[in-house]
Kinemage of the C-alpha trace (Angstrom):
@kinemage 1
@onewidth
@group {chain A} dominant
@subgroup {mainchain}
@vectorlist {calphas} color= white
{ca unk a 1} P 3.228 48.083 -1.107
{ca unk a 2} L 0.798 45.703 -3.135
{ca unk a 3} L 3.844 44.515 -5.511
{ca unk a 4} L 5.686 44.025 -1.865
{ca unk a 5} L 2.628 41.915 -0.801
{ca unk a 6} L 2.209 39.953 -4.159
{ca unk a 7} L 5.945 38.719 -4.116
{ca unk a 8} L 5.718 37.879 -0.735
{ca unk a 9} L 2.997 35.872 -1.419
{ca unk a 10} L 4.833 34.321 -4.872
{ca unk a 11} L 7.447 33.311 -2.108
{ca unk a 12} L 5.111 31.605 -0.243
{ca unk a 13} L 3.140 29.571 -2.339
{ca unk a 14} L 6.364 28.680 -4.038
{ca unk a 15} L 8.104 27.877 -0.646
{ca unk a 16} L 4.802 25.666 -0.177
{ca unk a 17} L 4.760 23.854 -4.053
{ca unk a 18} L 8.275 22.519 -3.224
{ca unk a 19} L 7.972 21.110 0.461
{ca unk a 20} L 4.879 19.074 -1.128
{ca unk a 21} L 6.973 17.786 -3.542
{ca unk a 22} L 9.685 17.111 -1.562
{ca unk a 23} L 6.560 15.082 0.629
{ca unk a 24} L 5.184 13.404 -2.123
{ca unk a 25} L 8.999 12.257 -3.322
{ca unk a 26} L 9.659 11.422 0.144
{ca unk a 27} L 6.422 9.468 0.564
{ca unk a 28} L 6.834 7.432 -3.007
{ca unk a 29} L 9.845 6.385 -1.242
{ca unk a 30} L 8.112 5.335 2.265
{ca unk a 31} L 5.762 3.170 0.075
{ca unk a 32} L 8.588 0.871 -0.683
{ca unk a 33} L 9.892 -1.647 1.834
{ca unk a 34} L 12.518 -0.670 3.919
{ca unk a 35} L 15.223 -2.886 2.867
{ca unk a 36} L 14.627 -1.824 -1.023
{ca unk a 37} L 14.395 2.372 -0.221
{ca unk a 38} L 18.011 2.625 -1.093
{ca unk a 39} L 17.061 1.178 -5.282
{ca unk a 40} L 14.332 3.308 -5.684
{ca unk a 41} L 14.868 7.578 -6.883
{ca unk a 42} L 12.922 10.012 -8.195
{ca unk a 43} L 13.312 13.692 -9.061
{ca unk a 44} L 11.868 16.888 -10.290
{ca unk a 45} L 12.306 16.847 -14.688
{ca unk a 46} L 10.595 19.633 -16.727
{ca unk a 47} L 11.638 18.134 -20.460
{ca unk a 48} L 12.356 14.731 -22.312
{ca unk a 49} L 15.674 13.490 -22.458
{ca unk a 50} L 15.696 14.714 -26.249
{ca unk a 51} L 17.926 11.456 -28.239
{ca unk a 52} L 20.881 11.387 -27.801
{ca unk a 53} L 23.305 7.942 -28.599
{ca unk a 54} L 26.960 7.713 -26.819
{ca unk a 55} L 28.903 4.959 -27.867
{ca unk a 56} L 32.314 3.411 -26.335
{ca unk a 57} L 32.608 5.334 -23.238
{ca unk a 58} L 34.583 5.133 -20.282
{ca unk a 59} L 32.918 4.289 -16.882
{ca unk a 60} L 34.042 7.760 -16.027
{ca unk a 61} L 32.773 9.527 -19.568
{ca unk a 62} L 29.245 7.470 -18.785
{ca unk a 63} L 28.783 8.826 -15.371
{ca unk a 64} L 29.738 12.383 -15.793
{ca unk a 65} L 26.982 12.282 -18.824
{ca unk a 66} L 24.527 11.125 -16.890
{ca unk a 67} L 25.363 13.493 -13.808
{ca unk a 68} L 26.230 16.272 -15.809
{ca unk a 69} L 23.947 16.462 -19.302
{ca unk a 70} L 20.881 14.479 -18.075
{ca unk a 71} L 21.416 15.268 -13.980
{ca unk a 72} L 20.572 12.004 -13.087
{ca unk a 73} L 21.843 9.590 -10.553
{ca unk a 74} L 23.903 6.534 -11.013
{ca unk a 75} L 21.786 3.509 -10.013
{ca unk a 76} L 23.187 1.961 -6.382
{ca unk a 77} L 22.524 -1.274 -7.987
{ca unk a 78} L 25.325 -0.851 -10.833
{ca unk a 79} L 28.106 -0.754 -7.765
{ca unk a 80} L 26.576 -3.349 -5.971
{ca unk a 81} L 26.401 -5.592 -9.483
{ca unk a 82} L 30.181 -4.554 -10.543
{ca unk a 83} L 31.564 -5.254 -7.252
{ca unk a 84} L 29.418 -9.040 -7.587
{ca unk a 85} L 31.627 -9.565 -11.113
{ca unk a 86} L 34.949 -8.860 -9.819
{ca unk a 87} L 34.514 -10.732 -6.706
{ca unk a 88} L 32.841 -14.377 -8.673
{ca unk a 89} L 34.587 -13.662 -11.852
{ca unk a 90} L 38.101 -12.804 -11.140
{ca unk a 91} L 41.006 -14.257 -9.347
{ca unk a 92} L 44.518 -14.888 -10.226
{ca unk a 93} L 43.439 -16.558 -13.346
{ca unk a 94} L 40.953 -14.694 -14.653
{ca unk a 95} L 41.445 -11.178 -15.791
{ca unk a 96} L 38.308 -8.373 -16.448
{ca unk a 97} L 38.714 -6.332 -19.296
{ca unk a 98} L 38.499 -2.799 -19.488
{ca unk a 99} L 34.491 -2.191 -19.215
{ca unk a 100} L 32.510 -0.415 -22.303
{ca unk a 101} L 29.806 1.956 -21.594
{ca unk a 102} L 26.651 3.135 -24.009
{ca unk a 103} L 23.886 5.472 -23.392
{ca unk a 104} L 21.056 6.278 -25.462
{ca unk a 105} L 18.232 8.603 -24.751
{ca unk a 106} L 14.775 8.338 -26.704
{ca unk a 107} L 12.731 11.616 -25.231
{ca unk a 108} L 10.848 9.890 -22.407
{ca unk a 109} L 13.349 6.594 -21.888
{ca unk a 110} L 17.238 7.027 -21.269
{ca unk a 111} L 19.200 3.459 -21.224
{ca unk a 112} L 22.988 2.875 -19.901
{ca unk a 113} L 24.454 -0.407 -20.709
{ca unk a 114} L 27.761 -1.462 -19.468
{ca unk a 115} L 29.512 -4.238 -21.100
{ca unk a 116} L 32.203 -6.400 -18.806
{ca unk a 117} L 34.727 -8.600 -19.845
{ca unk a 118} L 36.669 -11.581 -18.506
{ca unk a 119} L 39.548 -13.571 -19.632
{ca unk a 120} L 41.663 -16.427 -19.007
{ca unk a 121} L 45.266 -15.414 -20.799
{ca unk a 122} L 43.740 -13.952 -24.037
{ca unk a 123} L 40.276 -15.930 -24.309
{ca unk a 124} L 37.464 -14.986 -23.250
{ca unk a 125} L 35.788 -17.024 -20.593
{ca unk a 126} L 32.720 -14.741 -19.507
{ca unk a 127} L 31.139 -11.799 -20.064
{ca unk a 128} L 28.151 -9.547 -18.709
{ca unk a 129} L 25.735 -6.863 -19.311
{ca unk a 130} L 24.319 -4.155 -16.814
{ca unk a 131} L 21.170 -2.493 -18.125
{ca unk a 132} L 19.623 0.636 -16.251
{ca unk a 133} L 16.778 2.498 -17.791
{ca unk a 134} L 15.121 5.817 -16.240
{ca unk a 135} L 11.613 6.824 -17.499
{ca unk a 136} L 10.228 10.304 -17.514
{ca unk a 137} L 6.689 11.345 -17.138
{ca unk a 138} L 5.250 14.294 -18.881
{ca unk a 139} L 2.592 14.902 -16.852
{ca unk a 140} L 4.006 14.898 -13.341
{ca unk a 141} L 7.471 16.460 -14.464
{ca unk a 142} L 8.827 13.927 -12.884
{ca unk a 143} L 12.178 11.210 -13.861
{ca unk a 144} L 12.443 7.760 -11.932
{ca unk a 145} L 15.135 4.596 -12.298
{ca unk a 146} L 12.715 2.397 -13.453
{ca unk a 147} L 14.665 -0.729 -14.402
{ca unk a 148} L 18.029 -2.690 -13.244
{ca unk a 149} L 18.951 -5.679 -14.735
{ca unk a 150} L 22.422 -7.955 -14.712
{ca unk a 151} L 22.736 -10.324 -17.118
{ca unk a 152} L 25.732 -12.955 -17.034
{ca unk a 153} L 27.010 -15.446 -19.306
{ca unk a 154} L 30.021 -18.077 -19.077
{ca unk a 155} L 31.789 -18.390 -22.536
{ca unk a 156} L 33.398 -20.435 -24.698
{ca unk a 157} L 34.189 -24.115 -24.168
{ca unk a 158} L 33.783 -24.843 -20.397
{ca unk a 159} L 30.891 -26.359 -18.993
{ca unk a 160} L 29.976 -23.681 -16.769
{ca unk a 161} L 31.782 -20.516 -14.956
{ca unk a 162} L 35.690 -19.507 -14.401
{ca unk a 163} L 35.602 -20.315 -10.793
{ca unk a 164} L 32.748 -23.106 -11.012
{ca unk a 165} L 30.640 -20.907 -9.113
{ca unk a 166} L 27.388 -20.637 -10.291
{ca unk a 167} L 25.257 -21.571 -7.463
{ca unk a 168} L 27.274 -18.911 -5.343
{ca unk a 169} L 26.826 -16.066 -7.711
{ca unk a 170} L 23.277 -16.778 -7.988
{ca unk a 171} L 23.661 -16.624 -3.753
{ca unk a 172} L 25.361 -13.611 -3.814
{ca unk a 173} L 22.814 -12.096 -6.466
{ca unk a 174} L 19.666 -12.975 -4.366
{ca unk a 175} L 21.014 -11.109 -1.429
{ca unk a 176} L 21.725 -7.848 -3.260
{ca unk a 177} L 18.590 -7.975 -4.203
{ca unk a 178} L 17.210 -9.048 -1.315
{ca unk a 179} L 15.179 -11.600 -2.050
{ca unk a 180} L 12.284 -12.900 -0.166
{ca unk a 181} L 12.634 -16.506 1.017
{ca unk a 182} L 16.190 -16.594 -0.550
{ca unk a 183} L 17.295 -19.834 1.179
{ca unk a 184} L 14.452 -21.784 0.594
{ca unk a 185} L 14.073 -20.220 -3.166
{ca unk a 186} L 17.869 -21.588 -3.691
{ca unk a 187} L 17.298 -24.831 -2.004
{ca unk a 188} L 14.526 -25.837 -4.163
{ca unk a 189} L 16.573 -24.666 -6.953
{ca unk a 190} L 19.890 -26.505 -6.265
{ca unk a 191} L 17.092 -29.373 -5.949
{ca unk a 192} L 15.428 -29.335 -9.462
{ca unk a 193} L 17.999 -27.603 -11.715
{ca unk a 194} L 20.737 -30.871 -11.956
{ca unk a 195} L 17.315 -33.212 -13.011
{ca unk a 196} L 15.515 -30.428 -15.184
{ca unk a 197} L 14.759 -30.648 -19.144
{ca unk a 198} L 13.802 -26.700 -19.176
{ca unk a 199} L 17.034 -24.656 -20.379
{ca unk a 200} L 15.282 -22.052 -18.321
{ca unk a 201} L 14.618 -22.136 -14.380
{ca unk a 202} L 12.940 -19.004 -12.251
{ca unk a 203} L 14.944 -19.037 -9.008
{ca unk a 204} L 12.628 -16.248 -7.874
{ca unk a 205} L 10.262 -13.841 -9.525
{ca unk a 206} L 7.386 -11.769 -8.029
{ca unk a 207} L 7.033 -10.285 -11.398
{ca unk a 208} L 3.257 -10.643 -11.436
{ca unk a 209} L 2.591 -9.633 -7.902
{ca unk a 210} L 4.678 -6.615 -8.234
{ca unk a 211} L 3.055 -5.162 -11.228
{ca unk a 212} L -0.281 -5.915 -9.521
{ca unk a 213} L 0.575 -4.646 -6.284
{ca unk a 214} L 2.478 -1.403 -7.709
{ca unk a 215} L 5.475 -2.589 -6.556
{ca unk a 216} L 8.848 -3.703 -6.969
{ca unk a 217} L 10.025 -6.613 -9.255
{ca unk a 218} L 12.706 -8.783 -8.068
{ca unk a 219} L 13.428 -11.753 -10.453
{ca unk a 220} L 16.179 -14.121 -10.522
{ca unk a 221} L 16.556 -16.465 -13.982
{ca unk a 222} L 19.069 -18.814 -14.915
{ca unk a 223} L 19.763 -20.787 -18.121
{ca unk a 224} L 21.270 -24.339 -17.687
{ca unk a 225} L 22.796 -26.530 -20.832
{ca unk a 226} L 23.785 -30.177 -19.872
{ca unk a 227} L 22.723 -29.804 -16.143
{ca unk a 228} L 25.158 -26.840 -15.714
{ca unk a 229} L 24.403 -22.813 -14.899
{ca unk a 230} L 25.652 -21.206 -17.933
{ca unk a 231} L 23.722 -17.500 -17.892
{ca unk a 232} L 22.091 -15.530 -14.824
{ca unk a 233} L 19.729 -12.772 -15.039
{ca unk a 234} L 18.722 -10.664 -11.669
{ca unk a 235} L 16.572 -7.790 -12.377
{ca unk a 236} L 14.680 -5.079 -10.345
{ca unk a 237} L 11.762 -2.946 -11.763
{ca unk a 238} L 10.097 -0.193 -9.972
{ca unk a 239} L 6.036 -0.285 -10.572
{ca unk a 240} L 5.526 2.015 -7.667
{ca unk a 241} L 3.403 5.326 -8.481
């Protein structure tokens, strides 16, 4: 009867540890404005990563690694950032390449790049990088996507993008990551950026406030050379705890 009771009661306290964390998951996630829930995960993680390094994969080889081996999720952000490229980038003109995947996991830190590639004929005219890093802590068991970044370059001898479209995919960028004040943020920038000496202008960046604030990072760069867009970098960061 007593070994009855005591795994009854091993049932219950471990029926109890899970639906608080399931509560404190699903409260880390209620922190975080509405409109930015669906970038933000966390999970349950008893171990490290280990290291690991995969080079030259497949978009298909990179996500069943990272689903599979590591059981993490594939960052909504990546989709929304792919589906940005092929939309600016391509058209009837302009081809993408076949995209190259890496991952590399350092115990606590696991990175996935994905490399994109666009071409007029057989030169290349652009190319981009998405960056997602997930961060596990040892003392809370737990794994979160801590960091989503897009960084885009024009290449070779035009002034400025394929489709002469930099303002737009900066546009387009700002609303999948929903930034604050995006009109007037773009406004000022379409403003300054033709008249600027900096190579370097901050369309938006509540970098500072967001670390402060435990919260999340939303930052918008471009790099200008002869008064035209030639890189953009949109990044989010989760400081959240």
């Amino acid at each position: 009867m007593n070994r009855y009771k005591n795994s009854s009661l091993f049932l219950v306290l471990l029926a109890a540890l899970l639906v608080l964390s399931a509560c404190q998951k699903e409260q880390k996630v209620k922190n975080v404005p509405a409109q930015l829930q669906e970038f933000v995960w966390y999970d349950e993680r008893e171990k490290p990563f280990g290291i690991f390094e995969y080079d030259e994969l497949t978009k298909a080889e990179a996500e069943e690694l990272l689903e599979q081996k590591f059981s993490l999720q594939e960052a909504v952000l990546t989709e929304e950032f792919e589906k940005c490229l092929d939309e600016g980038i391509t058209d009837e003109t302009i081809k993408a390449g076949e995209p190259i995947y890496s991952l590399a996991a350092q115990e606590t830190s696991l990175k996935v790049r994905g490399y994109y590639t666009y071409y007029k004929e057989e030169d290349l005219v652009a190319f981009a990088y998405i960056d997602t890093e997930y961060q596990y802590d040892s003392e809370s068991k737990e794994v979160r996507l801590l960091d989503q970044t897009l960084s885009l370059a024009k290449h070779g001898s035009g002034s400025t993008f394929p489709q002469n479209n930099g303002e737009e995919l900066i546009q387009q960028l700002g609303e999948i990551l929903k930034i604050d004040d995006l009109d007037a943020a773009m406004a000022q920038f379409k403003e300054k950026y033709p008249e600027s000496s900096k190579s370097e202008i901050t369309v938006s960046d509540n970098g500072t406030e967001a670390y402060d604030n435990h919260g999340i990072r939303k930052a918008l760069i471009t790099r200008v050379t002869n008064k035209e867009i030639v890189e953009i970098y949109a990044r989010l960061v989760d400081y959240t705890e």
